[in-house]
C-alpha positions in Angstrom: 33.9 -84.3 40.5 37.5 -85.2 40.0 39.3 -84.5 36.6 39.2 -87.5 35.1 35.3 -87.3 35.7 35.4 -84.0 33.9 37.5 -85.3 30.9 35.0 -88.6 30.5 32.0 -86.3 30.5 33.5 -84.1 28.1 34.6 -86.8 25.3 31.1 -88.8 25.8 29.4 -85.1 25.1 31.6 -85.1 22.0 30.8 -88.4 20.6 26.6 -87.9 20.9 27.0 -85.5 17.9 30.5 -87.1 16.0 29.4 -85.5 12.7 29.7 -82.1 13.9 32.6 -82.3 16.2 34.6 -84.1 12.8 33.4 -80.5 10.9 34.4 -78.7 13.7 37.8 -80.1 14.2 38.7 -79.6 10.3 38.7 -75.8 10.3 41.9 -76.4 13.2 42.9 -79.3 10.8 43.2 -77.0 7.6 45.1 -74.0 9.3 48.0 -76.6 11.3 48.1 -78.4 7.9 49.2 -75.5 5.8 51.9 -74.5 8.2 53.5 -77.5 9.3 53.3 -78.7 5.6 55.3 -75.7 4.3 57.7 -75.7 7.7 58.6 -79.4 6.9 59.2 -79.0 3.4 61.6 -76.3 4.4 62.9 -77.7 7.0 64.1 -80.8 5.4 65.2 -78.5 2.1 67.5 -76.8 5.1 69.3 -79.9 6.3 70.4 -80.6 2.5 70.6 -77.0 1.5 74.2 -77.0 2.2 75.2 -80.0 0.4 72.7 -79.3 -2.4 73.9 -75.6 -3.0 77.4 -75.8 -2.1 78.8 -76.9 -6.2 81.5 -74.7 -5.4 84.6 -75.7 -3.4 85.9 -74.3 -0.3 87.1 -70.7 0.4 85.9 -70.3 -3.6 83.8 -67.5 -4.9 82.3 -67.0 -8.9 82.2 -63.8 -11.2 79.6 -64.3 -13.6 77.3 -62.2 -16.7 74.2 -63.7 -15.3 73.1 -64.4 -10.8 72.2 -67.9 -9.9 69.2 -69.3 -9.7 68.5 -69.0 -6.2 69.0 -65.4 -6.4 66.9 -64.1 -9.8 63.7 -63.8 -7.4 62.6 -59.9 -8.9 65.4 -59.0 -10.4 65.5 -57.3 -13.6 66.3 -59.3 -16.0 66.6 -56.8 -19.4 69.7 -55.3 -17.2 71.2 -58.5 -17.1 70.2 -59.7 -20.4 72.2 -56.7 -21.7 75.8 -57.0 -20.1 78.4 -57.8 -22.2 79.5 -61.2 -22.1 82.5 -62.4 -19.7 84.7 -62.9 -23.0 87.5 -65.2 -22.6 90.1 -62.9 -23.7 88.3 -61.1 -20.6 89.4 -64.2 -18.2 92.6 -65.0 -19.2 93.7 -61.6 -18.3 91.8 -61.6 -14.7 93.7 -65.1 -14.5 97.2 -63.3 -15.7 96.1 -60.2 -12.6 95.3 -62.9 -10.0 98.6 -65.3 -10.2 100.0 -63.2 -7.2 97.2 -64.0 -5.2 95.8 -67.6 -5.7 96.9 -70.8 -8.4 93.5 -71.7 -8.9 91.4 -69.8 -11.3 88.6 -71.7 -12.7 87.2 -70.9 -16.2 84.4 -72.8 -17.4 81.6 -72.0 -20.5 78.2 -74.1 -20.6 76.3 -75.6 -23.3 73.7 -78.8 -23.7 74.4 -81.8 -26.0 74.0 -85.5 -26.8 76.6 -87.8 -26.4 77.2 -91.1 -29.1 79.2 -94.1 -29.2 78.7 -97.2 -30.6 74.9 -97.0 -31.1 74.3 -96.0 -27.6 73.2 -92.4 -26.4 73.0 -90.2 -23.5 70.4 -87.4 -22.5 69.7 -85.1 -25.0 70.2 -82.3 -22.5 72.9 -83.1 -20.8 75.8 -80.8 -19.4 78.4 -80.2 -22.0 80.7 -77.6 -21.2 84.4 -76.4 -21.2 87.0 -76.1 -18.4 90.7 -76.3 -17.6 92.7 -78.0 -15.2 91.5 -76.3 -11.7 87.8 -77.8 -12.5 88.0 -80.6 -10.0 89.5 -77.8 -6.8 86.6 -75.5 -7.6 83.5 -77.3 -8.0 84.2 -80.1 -5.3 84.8 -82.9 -8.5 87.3 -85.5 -8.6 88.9 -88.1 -10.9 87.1 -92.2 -10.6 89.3 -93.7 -13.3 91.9 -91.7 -16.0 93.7 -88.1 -15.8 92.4 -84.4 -15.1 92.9 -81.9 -17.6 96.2 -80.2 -17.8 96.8 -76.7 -18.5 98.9 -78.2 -22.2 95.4 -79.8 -23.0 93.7 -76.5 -23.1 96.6 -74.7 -24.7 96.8 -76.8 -27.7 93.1 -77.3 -27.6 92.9 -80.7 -27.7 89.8 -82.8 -28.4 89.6 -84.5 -24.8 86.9 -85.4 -22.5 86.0 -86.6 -19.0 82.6 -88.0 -18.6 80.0 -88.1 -15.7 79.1 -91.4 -14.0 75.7 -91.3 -15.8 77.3 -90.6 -19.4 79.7 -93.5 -18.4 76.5 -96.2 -17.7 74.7 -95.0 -20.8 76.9 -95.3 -23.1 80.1 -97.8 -22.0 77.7 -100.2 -19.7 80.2 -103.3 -20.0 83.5 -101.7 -21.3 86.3 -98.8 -19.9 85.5 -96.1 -21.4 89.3 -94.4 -21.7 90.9 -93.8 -25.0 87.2 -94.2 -26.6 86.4 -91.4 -28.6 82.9 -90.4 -28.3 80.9 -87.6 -30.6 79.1 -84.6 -28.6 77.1 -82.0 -30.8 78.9 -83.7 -34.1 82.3 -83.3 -32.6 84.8 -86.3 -31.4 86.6 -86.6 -28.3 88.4 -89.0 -26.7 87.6 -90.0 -23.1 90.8 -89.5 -20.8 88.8 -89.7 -17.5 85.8 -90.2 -15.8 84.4 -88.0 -12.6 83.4 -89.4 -9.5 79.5 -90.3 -8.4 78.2 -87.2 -6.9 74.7 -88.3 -7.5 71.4 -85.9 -8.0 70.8 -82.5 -5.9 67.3 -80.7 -6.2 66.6 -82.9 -9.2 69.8 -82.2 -11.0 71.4 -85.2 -11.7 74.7 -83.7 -11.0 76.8 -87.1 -12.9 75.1 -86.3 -16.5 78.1 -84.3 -17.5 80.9 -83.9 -20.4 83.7 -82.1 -20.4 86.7 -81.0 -22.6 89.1 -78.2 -22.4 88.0 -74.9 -22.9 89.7 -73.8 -25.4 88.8 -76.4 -27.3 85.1 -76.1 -26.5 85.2 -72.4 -27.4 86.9 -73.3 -30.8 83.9 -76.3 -31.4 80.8 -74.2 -30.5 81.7 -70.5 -30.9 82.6 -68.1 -28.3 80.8 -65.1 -30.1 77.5 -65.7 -27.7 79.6 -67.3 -24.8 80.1 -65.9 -21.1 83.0 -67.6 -19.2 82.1 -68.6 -15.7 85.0 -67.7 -13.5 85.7 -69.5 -10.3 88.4 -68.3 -8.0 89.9 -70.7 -4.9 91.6 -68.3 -2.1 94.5 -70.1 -0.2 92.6 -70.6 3.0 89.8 -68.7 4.9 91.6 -66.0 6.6 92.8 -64.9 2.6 89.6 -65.4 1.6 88.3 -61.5 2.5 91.5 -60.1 0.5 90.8 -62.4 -2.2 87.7 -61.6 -3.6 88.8 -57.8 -2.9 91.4 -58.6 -5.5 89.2 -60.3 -7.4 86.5 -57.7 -7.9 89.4 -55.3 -8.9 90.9 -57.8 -11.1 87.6 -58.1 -12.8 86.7 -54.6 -13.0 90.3 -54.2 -14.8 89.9 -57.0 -17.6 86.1 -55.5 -18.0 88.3 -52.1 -18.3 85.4 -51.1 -16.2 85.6 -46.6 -15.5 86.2 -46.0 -11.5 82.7 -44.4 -11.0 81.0 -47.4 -13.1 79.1 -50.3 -11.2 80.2 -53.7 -12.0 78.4 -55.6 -14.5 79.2 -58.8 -13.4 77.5 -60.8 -10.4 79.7 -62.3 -7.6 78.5 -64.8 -5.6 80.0 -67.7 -3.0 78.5 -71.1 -1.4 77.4 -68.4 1.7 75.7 -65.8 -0.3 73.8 -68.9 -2.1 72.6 -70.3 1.3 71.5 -66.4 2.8 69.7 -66.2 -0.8 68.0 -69.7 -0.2 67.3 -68.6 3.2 65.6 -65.6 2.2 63.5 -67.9 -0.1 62.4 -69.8 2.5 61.7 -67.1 5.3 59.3 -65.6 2.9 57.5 -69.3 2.0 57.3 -69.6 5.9 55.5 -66.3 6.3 53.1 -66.7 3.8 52.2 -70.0 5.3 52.1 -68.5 9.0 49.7 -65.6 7.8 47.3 -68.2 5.8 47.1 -70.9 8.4 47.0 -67.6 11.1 43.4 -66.9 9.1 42.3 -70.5 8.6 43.5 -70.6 12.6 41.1 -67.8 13.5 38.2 -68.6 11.4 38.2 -72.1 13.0 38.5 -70.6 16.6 34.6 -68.6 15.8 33.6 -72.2 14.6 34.3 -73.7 18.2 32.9 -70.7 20.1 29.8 -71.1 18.1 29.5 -75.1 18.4 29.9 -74.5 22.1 27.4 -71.9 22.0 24.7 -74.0 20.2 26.2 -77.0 22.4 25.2 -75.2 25.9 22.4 -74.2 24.4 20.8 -77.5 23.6 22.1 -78.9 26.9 20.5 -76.1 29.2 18.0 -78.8 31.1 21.4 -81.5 31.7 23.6 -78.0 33.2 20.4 -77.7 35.1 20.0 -80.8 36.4 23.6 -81.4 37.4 23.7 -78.0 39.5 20.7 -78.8 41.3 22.5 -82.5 42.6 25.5 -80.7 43.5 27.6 -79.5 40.5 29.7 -76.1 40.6 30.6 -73.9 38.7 33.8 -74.6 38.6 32.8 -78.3 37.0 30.7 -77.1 34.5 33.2 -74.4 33.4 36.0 -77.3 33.4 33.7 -79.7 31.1 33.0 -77.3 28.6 36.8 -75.7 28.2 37.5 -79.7 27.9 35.1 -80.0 25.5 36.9 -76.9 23.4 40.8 -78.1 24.1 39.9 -81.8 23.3 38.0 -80.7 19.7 40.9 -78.0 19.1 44.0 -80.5 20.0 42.5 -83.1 18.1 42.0 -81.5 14.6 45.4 -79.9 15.5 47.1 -83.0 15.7 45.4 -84.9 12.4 47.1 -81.0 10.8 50.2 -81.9 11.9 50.2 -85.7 11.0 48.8 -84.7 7.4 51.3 -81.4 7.1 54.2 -83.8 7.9 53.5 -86.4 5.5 52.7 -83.7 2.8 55.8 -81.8 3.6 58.1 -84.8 3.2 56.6 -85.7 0.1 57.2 -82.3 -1.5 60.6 -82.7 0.4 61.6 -86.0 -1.1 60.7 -85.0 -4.4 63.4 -82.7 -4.4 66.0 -85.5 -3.1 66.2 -83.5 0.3 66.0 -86.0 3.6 62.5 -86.9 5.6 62.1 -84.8 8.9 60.1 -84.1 11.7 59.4 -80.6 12.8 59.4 -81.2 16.5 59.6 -77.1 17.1 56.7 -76.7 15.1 54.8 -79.3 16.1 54.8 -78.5 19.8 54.0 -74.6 18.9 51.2 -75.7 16.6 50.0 -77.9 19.9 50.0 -74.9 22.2 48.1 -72.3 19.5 46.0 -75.3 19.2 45.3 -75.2 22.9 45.2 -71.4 23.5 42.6 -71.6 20.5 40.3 -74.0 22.5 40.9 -72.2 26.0 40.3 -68.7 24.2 37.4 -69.4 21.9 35.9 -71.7 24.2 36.2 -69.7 27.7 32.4 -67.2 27.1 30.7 -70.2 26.1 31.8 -72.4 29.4 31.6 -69.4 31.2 28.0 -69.2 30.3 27.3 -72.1 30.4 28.9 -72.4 34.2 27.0 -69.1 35.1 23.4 -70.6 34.6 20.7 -70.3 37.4 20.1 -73.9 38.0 16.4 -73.1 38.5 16.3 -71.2 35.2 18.1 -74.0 33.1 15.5 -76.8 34.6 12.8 -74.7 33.1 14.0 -74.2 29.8 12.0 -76.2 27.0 
């Protein structure tokens, strides 16, 4: 018998009993699905991780009261809930200890509002917040129309604002929104710029922003319950290490911190945000390898005993085959075929299904469509070692038959 023989026998064995071999096939199908689903949903939140995470501009690093988002995953949150806040008394003077060592020193305090003019609204959530002058350096922003701040605007705390892109559609749709003054949480500002698109990451819709000098913003909201953000540029890559050396001390200095006290402030930088998202993701993949690794397994005994029942039931055909000439070495091939083709088959319809399903969950989160061609091809070969492995005792039984016996059987 030549293999192609072999492989037609095998499928046309298959097809007699489609109902079962479907069942069969979906145990395979379950445990490829659940992996490659949660591999290409992380795969695709990789390729945009960078530009999704990286807010912060280059060489930069940020002191903070409170970690980012990406990096709260069991922490303790009472301990951070009770550090004192970064006061901006507090970041002035780290500013004041740091003009030796960079010009850009970012301060910035967050807040939600609603923003009015003429009838028209924005969000009621969106991000309202003060800053200063090295804003656009630090968080990767630039100017689309108007002026940046400028360090007088935040020393005589005037009532200024530059607006997102999506502030700028909702609320000036067919006019330039410059020296308009628009109200934010009850208090006026007029416009003096607008940022540049930078368009939604991970749902955030990164253009539904106001801002107006800190000092100001501080004055309008109330700085007893406020935390200044920090944001510190170093002059180039090779500074960078020294930099947020000096920094830490800087910090520890305005916090008037005791030498044998830990700081009680979080530092963090566009790298530590990607190892934290990383960490994130290593640990989805692993609970997805061990839950597909069971499903995988569970499926395997399903295939051995299908085969088992299948040899069974065709004990008179192995007979009759042997006694006109088959060998061993046929019937053994015919039933591993048998195994591989059920096994590669539901692992295939896992992988079509986990793609689609990972994309989905991917795209929801803005993040781009991909293929995980590593895992696909390993889910393939478990997929075939599955069929070889589970299936091998049953063909090997089945190959092993005394012709005479097997011609006897009822």
């Amino acid at each position: 018998m030549n293999p192609s023989e072999v492989i037609r026998m095998a499928l046309a064995s298959l097809g007699v009993h489609k109902l079962r071999s479907i069942l069969t096939m979906g145990g395979i199908t379950i445990g490829v699905f659940s992996v490659i689903g949660v591999m290409t949903a992380v795969s695709a939140l990789r390729t945009s991780v960078e530009t999704g995470l990286s807010f912060l501009g280059s060489n930069v690093f940020q002191i903070s009261k409170w970690p980012t988002g990406i990096q709260v995953g069991g922490f303790n949150r009472e301990k951070y809930r009770k550090r004192r806040p970064i006061t901006y008394a507090e970041a002035q003077r780290y500013r004041a200890l740091m003009a030796g060592t960079t010009d850009v020193v970012r301060l910035v305090s967050w807040g939600d509002g609603q923003a009015f003019y003429a009838g028209r609204q924005s969000s009621p959530n969106l991000d309202y917040g003060g800053t200063d002058e090295n804003f656009l350096a630090a968080n990767q922003e630039s100017i689309d129309a108007g002026r940046n701040f400028t360090a007088a605007d935040v020393e005589l705390r005037r009532p200024v604002a530059i607006v997102g892109q999506t502030v700028l559609a909702a609320l000036f749709p067919s006019e330039s929104p410059l020296g308009r003054s628009i109200k934010v949480n009850k208090h006026i500002y007029t416009v003096i710029g607008t940022f540049a698109k930078k368009g939604t990451s991970f749902g955030w819709d990164q253009d539904e922003i106001v801002m107006v000098p800190i000092s100001r913003f501080l004055e309008d909201n109330g700085i007893k319950h406020s935390s200044i953000n920090i944001a510190t540029q170093a002059e180039s890559q090779a500074a960078y290490g020294d930099t947020l050396a000096q920094g830490i001390i800087a910090m520890r200095l305005a916090r008037k911190l005791p030498p044998e006290a830990e700081n009680d402030f979080d530092v963090y930088s566009n790298d530590s945000l990607v190892a934290a998202f990383a960490q994130v993701a290593d640990s989805v993949s692993e609970g997805a390898f061990v839950v597909s690794a069971i499903a995988l397994l569970a499926s395997g005994v399903g295939i051995m005993n299908i085969m088992l029942v299948s040899v069974t039931e065709r004990t008179k055909e192995i007979g009759v085959r042997k006694s006109i000439g088959a060998r061993r070495v046929n019937i053994l091939a015919q039933f591993l075929v048998e195994a591989v083709v059920l096994s590669v088959a539901g692992g295939l319809a896992g992988i079509l299904l986990g793609v689609v399903a990972g994309d989905i969950a991917a795209s929801k989160l803005n993040a781009g469509i991909v293929f995980p061609w590593g895992w696909a091809l390993a889910g393939l070969l478990v997929c075939t070692g599955i069929g070889v492995g589970f299936g091998f005792y049953p063909a090997l039984r089945a190959a092993k038959m005394d012709p005479i016996d097997a011609l006897r059987y009822e």
